[in-house]
C-alpha positions in Angstrom: -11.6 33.1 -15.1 -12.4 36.9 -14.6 -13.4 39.5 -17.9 -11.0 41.9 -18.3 -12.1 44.2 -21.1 -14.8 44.5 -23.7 -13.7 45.1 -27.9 -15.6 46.6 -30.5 -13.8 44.5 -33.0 -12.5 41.2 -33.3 -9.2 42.2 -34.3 -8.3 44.0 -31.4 -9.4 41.6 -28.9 -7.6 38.6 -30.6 -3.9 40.9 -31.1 -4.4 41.7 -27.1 -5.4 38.2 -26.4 -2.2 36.6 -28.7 0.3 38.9 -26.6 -0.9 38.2 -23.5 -0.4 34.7 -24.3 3.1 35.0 -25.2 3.8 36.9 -22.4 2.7 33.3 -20.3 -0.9 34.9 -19.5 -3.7 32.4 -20.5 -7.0 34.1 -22.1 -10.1 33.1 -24.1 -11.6 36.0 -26.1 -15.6 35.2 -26.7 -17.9 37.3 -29.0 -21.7 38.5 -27.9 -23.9 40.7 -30.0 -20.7 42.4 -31.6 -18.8 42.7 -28.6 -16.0 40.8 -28.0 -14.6 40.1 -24.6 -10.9 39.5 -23.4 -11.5 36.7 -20.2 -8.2 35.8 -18.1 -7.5 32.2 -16.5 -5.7 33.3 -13.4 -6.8 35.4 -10.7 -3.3 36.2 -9.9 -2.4 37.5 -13.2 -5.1 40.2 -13.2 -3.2 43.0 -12.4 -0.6 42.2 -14.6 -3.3 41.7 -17.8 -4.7 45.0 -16.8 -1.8 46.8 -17.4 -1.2 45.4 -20.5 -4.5 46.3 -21.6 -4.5 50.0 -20.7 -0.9 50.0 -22.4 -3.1 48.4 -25.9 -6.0 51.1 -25.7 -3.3 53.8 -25.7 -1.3 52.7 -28.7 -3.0 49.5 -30.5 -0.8 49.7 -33.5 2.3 49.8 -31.1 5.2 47.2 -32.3 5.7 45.6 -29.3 1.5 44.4 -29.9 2.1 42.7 -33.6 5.3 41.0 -32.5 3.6 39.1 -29.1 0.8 37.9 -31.6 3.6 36.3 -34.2 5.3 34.8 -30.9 2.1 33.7 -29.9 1.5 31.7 -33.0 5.1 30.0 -32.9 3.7 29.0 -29.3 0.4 27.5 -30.3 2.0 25.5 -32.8 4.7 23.8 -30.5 2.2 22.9 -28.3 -0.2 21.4 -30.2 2.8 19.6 -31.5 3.4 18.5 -27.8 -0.1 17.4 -27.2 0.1 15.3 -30.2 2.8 13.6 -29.3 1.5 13.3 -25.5 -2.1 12.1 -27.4 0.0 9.3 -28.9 1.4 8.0 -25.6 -1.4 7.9 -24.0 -2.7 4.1 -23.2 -6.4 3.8 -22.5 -5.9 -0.1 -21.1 -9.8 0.1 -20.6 -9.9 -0.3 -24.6 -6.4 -1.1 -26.0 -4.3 -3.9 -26.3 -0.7 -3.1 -24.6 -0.3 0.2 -25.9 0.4 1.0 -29.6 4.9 0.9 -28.9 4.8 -1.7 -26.6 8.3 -3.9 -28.3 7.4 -7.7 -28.1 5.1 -10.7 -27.2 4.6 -10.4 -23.2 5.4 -14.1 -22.5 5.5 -14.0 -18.8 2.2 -11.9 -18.8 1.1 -15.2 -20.7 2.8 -17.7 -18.6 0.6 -15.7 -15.5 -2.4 -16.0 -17.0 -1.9 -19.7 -17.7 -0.7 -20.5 -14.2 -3.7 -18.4 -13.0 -6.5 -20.3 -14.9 -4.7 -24.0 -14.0 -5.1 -23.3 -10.7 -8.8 -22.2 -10.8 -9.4 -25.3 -12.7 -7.8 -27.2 -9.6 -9.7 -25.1 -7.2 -13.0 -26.2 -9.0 -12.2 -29.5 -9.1 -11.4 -29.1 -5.4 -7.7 -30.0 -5.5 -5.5 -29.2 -2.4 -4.1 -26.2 -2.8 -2.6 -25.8 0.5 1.0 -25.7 -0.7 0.4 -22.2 -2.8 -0.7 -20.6 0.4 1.9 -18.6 1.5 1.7 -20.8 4.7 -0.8 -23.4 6.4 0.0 -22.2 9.7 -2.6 -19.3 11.7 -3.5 -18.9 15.2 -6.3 -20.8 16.2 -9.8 -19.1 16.4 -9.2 -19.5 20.8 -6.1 -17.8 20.0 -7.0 -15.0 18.2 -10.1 -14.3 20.2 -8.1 -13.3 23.0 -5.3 -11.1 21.0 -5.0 -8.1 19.4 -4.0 -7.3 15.9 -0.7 -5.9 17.0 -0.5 -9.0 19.6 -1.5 -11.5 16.5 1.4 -9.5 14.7 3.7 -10.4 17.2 3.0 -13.9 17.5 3.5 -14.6 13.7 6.6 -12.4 13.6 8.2 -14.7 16.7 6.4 -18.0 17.1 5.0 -19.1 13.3 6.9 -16.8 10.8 6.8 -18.7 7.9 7.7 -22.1 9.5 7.6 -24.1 6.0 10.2 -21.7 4.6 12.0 -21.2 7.8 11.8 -24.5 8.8 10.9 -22.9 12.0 9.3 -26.0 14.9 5.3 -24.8 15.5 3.1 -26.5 18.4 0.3 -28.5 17.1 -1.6 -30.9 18.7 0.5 -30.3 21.8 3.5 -30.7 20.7 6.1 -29.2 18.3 7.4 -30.3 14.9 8.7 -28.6 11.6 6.2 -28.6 8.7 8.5 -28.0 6.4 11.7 -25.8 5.2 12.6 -23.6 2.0 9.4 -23.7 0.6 10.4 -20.5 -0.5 7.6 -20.1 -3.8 5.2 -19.4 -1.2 6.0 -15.9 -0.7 4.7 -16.1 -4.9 2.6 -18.2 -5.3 -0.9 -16.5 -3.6 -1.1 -14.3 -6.2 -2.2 -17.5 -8.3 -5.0 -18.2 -6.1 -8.7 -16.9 -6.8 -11.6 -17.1 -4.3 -14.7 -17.3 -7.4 -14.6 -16.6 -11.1 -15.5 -12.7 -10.6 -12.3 -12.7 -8.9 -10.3 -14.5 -11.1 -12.2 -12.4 -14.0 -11.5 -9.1 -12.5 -7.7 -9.5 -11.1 -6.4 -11.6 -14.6 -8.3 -8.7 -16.9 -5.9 -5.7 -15.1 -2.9 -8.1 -15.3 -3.5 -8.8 -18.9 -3.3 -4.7 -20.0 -1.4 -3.5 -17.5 1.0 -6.8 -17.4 1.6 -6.8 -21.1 2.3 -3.3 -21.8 4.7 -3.0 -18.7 6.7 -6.1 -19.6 6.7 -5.1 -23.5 8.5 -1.3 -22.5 11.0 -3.0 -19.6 11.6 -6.9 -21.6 10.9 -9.8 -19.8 13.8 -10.2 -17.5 13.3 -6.6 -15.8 9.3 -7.4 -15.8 9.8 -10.7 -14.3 12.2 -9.1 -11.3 9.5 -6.2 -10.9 6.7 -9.1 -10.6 8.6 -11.2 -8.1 9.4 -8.1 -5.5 5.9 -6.9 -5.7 4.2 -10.2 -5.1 6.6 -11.3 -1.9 6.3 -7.9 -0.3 2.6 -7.2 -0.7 2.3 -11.2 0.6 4.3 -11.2 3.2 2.5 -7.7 4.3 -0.7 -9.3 4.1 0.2 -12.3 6.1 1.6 -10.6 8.8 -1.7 -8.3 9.6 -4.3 -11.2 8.7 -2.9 -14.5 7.8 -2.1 -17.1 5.0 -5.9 -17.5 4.7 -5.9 -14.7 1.2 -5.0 -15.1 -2.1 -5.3 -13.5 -5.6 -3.1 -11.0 -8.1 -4.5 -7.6 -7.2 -1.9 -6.7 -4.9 0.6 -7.3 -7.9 -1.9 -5.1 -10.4 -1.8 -2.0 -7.9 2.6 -2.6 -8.6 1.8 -2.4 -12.1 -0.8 0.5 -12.1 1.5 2.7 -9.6 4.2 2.1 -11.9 3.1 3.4 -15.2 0.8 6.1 -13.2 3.7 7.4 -12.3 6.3 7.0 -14.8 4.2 7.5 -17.6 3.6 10.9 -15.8 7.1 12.2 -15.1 8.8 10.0 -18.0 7.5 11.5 -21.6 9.8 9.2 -23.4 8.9 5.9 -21.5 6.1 6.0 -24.3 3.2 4.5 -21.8 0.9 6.7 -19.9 -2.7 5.6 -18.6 -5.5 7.8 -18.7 -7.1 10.1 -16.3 -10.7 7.7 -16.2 -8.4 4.8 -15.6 -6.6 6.2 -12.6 -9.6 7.2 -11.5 -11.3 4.2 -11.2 -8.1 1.9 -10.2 -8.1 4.6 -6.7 -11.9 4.5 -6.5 -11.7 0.5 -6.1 -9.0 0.9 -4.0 -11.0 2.9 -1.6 -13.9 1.2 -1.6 -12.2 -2.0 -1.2 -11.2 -0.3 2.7 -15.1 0.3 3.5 -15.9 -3.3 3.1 -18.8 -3.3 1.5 -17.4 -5.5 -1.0 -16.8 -8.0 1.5 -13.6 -9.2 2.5 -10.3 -7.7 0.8 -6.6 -7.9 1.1 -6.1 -4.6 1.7 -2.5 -4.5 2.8 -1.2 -6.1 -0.2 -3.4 -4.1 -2.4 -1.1 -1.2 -0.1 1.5 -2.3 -0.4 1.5 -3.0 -4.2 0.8 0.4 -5.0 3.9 1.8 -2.6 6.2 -0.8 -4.7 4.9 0.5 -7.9 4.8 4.0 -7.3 8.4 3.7 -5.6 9.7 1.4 -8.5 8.0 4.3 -11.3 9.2 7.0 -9.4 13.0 5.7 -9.6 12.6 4.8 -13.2 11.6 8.6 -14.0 14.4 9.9 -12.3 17.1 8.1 -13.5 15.4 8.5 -17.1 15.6 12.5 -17.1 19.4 12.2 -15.6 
């Protein structure tokens, strides 16, 4: 922001300042010991402001001067109109409860949440949970030792993809057998698992905010097909670079933030939009989660969650403004 000229009145300075702004040149004009001084936002409009301002200290009382400050008053209004309106669709989801248009009862943000908690009571009471992994098939710690993470790729994408959905034969204990076939909830169901309550706690509080305002703005069919594609391909990522040994709903979260990040940014009428804190700190975690300091993470599903969201929001926007 660079001064541009100095006023001896008030008047003056605010009827240059008001025509300048209809004229799409931003301005604040501040007052100091009875001087008041015209400041300009943009650098690159400079040049053009100056002009303008030698044109007022000619001929003040010129037309051309009182008409800019009645357009510029039209313009305020509208767009204090439009930042009311933007005010009210914004969603803090730190601090509110789906978002004030949200239209109905998320039941399958519900049903989540219940599934979610039945299993933690299972994995306290040390039930086998083996069948929600999203397989119970890895290398062996021999075999891994001598591969790399591109070889280990490799080997799960030919030799043990999936065998309990594919019904695929796998060698164990020297010899090869099928472990099962079209077990296909697996590609699901590891976003129901939890590894400690902070865990559970953390993942289940996004997916109750972000969950219940998403599904209430899309209805529970569309949410339901959104959930499903998220969950299988951020899984299926993850269990290609690491394993089946991960679990949890995070990678489904970073769907559901990506998605109203960006739709509620390019969509004004989708009536959800998060705020600037809480995409801050959703993409602060999701860094930090890569430096490991907060031990280990499933980083590709958290990935690719936020590639299905931002892809799926993206869509929605465009076909929206058609």
């Amino acid at each position: 922001m660079r001064e541009i000229g100095e006023f001896s009145n008030e008047q003056d300075a605010r009827r240059l300042g008001d025509y300048l702004y209809a004229k799409g040149i931003g301005n604040d004009v501040d007052e100091d010991d009875g001087e008041w001084t015209l400041w300009i936002h943009d650098d690159d409009q400079l040049a053009e402001a100056a002009a303008e301002l030698n044109a007022f200290r000619a001929n003040p009382s010129a037309s051309e001067f009182a008409k800019g400050a009645r357009q510029a008053a039209t313009l305020r209004k509208k767009e204090a109109e439009q930042n009311a309106r933007a005010a009210k669709r914004q969603v803090d989801v730190r601090t509110q409860v789906f978002g004030q248009s949200a239209s109905g009862t998320p039941y399958f943000t519900f049903l989540l949440i219940g599934l979610c908690f039945i299993v933690q009571m299972l994995a306290v009471a040390e039930k086998d949970l083996s069948h929600l992994h999203i397989s119970g098939i890895d290398l062996t710690l021999e075999t891994k030792s001598k591969m790399t993470g591109g070889q280990q790729l490799q080997y799960r994408l030919k030799e043990i993809f999936l065998p309990e959905i594919t019904g695929q034969k796998v060698r164990l204990s020297k010899e090869e057998k099928v472990v099962g076939q079209g077990q296909v909830w697996r590609l699901v169901t590891p976003i129901l698992l939890h590894f400690g309550w902070m865990h559970f706690i953390f993942n289940l509080y996004w997916l109750y905010f972000l969950g219940g305002g998403m599904e209430g703005k899309l209805g529970t069919g569309r949410f339901l097909v959104f959930i499903l594609l998220a969950a299988a391909l951020s899984n299926l990522g993850q269990y290609l670079l690491s394993g089946p040994n991960f679990g949890g709903m995070s990678g489904v979260n970073y769907a559901l933030f990506g998605y109203l990040w960006i739709r509620g940014n390019r969509d004004p009428g989708f009536g959800l939009q998060l705020d600037q804190g809480t995409i801050m700190m959703l993409l602060i975690w999701f860094a930090v989660c890569f430096t490991g300091l907060v031990g280990p993470i499933a980083n590709t599903a958290h990935t690719l969650g936020l590639v299905v969201g931002v892809a799926a929001g993206w869509l929605a926007a465009q076909r929206a403004m058609r």
